[in-house]
SERO-4910 file (N, C-alpha, C, O; in steps of 0.05 Angstrom, whole numbers):
BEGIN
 pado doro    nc1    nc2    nc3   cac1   cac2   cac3    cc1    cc2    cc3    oc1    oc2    oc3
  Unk    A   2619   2773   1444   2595   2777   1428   2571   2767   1444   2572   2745   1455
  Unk    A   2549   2782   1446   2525   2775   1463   2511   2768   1436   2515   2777   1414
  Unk    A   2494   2749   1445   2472   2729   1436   2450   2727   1450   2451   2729   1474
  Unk    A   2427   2723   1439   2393   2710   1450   2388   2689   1452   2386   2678   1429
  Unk    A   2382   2669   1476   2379   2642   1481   2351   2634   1494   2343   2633   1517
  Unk    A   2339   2629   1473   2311   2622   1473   2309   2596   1474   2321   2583   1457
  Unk    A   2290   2582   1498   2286   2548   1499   2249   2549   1490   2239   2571   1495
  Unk    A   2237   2535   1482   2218   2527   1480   2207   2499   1487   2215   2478   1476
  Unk    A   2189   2500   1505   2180   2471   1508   2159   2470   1507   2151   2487   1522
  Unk    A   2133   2453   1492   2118   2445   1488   2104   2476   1482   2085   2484   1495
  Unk    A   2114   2492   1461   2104   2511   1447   2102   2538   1465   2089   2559   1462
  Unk    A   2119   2530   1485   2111   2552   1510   2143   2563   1514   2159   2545   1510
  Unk    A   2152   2583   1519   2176   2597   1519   2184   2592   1547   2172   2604   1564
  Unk    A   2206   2576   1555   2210   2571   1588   2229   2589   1602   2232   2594   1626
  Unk    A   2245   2597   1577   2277   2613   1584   2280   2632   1562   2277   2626   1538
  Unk    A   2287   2657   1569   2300   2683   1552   2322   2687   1568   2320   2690   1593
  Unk    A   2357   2685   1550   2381   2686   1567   2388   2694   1549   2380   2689   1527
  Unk    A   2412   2716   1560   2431   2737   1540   2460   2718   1559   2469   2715   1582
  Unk    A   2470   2703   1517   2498   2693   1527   2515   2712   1523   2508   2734   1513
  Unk    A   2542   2707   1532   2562   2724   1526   2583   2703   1518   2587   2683   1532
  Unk    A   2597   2711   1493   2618   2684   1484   2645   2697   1490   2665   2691   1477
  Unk    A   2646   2716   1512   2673   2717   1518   2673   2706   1551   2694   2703   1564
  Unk    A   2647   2700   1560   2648   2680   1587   2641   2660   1589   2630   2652   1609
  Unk    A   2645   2642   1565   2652   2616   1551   2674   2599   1548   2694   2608   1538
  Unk    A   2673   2572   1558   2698   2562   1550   2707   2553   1523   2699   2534   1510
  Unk    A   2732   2578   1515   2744   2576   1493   2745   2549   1480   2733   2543   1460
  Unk    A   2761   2532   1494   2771   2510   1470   2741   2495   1469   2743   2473   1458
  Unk    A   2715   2502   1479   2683   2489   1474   2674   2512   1445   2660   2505   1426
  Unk    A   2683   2533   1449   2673   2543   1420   2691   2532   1403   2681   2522   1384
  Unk    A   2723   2530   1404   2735   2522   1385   2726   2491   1377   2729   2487   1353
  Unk    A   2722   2482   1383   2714   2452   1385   2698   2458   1355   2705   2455   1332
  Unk    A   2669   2470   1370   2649   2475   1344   2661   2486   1322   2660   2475   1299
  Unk    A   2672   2506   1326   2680   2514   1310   2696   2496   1286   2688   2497   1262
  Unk    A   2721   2480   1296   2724   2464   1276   2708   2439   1260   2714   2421   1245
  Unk    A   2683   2449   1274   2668   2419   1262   2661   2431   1234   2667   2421   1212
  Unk    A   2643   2462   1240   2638   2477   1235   2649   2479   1204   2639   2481   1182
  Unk    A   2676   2476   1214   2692   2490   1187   2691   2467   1167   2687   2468   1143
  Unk    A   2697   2440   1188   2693   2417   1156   2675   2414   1133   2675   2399   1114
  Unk    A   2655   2440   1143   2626   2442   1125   2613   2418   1122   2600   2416   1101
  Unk    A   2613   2391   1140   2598   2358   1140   2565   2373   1154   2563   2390   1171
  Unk    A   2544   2357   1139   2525   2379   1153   2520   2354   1180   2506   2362   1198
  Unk    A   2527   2333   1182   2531   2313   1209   2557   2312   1215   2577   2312   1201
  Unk    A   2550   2311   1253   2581   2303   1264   2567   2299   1292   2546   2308   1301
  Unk    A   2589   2281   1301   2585   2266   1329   2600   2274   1349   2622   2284   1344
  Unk    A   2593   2273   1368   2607   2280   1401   2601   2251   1425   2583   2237   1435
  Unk    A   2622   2253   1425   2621   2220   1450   2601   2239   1477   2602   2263   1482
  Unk    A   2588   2221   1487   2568   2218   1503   2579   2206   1532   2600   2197   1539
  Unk    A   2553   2210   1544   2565   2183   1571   2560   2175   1562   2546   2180   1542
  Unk    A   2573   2140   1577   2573   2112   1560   2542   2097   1559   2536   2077   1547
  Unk    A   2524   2117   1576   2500   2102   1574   2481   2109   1549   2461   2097   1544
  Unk    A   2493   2133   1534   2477   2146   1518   2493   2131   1490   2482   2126   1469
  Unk    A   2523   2126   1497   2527   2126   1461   2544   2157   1459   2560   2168   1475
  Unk    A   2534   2163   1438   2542   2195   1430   2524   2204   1415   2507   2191   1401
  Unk    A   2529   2237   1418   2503   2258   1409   2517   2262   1380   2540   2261   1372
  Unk    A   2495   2266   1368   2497   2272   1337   2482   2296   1324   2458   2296   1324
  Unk    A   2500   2324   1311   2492   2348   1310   2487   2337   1280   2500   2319   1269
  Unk    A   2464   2355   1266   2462   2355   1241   2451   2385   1237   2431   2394   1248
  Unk    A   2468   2399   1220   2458   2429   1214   2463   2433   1180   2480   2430   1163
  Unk    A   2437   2441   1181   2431   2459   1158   2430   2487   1150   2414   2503   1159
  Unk    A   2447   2491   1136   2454   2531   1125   2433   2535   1111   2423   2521   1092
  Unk    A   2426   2551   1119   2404   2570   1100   2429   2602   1106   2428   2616   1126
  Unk    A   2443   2605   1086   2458   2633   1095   2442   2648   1093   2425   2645   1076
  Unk    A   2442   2671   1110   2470   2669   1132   2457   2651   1155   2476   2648   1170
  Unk    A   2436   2639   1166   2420   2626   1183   2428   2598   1181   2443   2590   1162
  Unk    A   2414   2573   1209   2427   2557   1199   2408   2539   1228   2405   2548   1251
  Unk    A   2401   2522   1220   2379   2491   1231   2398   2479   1241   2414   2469   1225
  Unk    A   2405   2473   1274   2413   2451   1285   2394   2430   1290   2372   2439   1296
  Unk    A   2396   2396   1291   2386   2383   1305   2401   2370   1321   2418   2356   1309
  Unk    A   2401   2369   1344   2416   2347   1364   2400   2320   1373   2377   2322   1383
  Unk    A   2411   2297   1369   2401   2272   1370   2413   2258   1392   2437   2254   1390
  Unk    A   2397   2249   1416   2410   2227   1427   2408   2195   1426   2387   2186   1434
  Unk    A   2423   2181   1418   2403   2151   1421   2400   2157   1390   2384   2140   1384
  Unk    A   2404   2168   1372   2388   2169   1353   2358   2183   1344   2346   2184   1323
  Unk    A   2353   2195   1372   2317   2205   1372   2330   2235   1376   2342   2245   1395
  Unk    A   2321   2246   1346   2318   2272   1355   2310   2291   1388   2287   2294   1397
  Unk    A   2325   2296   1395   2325   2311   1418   2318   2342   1420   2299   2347   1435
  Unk    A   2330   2361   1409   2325   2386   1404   2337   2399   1371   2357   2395   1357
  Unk    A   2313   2418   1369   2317   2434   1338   2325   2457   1346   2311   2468   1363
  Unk    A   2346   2469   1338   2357   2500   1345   2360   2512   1318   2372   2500   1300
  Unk    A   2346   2539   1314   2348   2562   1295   2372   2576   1304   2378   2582   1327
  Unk    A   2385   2579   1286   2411   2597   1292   2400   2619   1274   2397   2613   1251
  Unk    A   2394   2646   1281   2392   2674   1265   2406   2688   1266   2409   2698   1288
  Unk    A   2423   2697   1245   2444   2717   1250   2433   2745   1242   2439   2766   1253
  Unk    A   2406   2739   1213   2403   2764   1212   2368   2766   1209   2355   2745   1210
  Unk    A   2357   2789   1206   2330   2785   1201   2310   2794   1224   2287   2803   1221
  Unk    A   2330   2788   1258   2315   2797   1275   2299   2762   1286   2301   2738   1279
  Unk    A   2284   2776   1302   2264   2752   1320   2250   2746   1304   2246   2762   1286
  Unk    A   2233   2719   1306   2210   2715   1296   2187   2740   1310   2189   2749   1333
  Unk    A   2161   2752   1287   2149   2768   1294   2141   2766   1325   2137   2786   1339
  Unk    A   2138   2741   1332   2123   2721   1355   2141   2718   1382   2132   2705   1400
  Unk    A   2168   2731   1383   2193   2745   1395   2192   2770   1403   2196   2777   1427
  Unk    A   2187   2781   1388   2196   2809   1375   2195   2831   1392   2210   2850   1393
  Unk    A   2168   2824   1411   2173   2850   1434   2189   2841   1449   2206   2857   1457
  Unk    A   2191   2817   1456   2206   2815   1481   2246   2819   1473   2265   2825   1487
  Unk    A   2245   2815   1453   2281   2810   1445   2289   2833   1428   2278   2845   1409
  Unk    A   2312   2834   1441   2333   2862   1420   2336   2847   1392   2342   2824   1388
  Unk    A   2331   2860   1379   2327   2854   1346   2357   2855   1335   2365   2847   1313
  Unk    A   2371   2867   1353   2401   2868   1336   2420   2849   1340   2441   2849   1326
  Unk    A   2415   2827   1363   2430   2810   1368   2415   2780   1351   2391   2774   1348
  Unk    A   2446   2766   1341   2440   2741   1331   2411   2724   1361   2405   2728   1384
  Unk    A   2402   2707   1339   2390   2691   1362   2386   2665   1357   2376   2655   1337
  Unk    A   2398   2650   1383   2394   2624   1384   2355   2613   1397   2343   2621   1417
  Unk    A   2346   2593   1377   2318   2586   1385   2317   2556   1384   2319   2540   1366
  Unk    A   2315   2553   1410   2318   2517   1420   2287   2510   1421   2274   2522   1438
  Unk    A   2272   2490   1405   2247   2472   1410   2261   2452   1417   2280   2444   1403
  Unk    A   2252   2438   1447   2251   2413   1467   2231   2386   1456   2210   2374   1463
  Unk    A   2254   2384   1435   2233   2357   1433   2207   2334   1451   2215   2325   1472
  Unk    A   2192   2329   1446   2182   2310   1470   2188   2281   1470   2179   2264   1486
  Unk    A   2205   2276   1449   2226   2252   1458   2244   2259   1475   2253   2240   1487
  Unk    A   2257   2287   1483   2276   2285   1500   2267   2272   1534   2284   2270   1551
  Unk    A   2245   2267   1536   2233   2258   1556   2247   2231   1565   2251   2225   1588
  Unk    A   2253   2215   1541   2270   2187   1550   2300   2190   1558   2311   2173   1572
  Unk    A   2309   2204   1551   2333   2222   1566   2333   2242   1580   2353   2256   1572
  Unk    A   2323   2252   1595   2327   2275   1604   2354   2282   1625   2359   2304   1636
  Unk    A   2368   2257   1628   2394   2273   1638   2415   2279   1617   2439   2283   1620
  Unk    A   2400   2277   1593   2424   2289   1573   2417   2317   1563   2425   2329   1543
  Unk    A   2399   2323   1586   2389   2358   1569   2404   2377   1581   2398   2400   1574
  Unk    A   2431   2376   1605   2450   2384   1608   2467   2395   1581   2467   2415   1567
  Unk    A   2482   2366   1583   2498   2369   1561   2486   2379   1537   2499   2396   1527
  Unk    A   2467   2373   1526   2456   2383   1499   2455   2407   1503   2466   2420   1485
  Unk    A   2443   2421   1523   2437   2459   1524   2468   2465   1514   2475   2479   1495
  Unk    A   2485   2452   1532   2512   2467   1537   2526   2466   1508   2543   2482   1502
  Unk    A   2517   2445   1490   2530   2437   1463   2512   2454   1441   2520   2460   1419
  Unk    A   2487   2458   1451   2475   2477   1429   2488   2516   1435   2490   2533   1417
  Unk    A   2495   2519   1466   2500   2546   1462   2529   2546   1452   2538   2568   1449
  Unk    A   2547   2525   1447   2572   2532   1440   2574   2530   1412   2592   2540   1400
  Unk    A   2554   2514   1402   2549   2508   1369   2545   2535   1364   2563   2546   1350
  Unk    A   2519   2555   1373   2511   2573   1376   2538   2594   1369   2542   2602   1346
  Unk    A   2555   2604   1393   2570   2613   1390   2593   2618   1374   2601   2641   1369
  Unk    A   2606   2592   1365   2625   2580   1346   2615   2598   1321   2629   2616   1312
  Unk    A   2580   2588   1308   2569   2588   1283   2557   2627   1284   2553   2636   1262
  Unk    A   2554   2643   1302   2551   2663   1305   2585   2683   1303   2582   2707   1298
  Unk    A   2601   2676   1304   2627   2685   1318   2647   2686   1283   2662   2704   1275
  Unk    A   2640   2663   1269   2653   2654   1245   2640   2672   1224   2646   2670   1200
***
C-alpha cells in the first residue's frame, strides 16, 4: 500500500515522500500494529538509555487519527494520519488525493533532542502504516 509522507517544520513543508508498506520491515508494522489493536490511546517504546523511552499518544477521529510522539516527556512531533477526505486544501496541488496521508509537524522542542528525530520519523511511518493497513 503506497502512502503520503509529509514533514513540516516551522510551518514550512521540508519533505514530500511516497512510502510503500510492502518495503517496510514487517515485524515494525506488526509491532504498531498490535499496539494499535489494544485500542490504549498511550503506549511506550524503550529508547536509548539516554532518552528514557518514547511515548505515542493517538487520537481516533474515524476513520482519521492524531499521533503525538514524546521524548523526555516534551512533545516532539504531531502526525495526522488521513485515510479519507484527501489533503488539506493547503496540499492539494501538490499530492494525489487518493492515497491515505501521513502529516508530521516538527515540534520546536524537538531541538533538545535532535538525535532522536531518527528514530521518531522511522516510528511515525510505521505507526502510519500499521494504522493505514488495519
Amino acid at each position: 500500500m503506497l502512502f503520503t509522507d509529509v514533514t513540516i517544520v516551522f510551518g514550512e513543508v521540508r519533505s514530500i515522500r511516497t512510502q510503500d508498506t510492502a518495503t517496510m520491515a514487517p515485524a515494525a508494522i506488526a509491532c504498531f500494529r498490535d499496539l494499535l489493536a489494544t485500542g490504549a490511546p498511550r503506549f511506550t517504546v524503550p529508547g536509548r538509555r539516554e532518552w528514557g523511552h518514547i511515548e505515542c499518544v493517538v487520537r481516533r477521529e474515524n476513520p482519521n487519527a492524531v499521533a503525538d510522539f514524546l521524548v523526555e516527556g516534551v512533545r516532539y512531533t504531531r502526525s495526522a494520519l488521513l485515510v479519507a477526505g484527501g489533503p488539506p486544501s493547503w496540499l492539494s496541488a501538490t499530492l494525489p488525493s487518493a492515497r491515505p496521508l501521513l502529516a508530521t509537524v516538527i515540534a520546536p522542542e524537538a531541538a533538545i533532542r535532535p538525535d532522536a528525530m531518527g528514530i521518531v520519523a522511522d516510528m511515525e511511518t510505521c505507526l502510519a502504516a500499521a494504522f493505514f493497513i488495519a
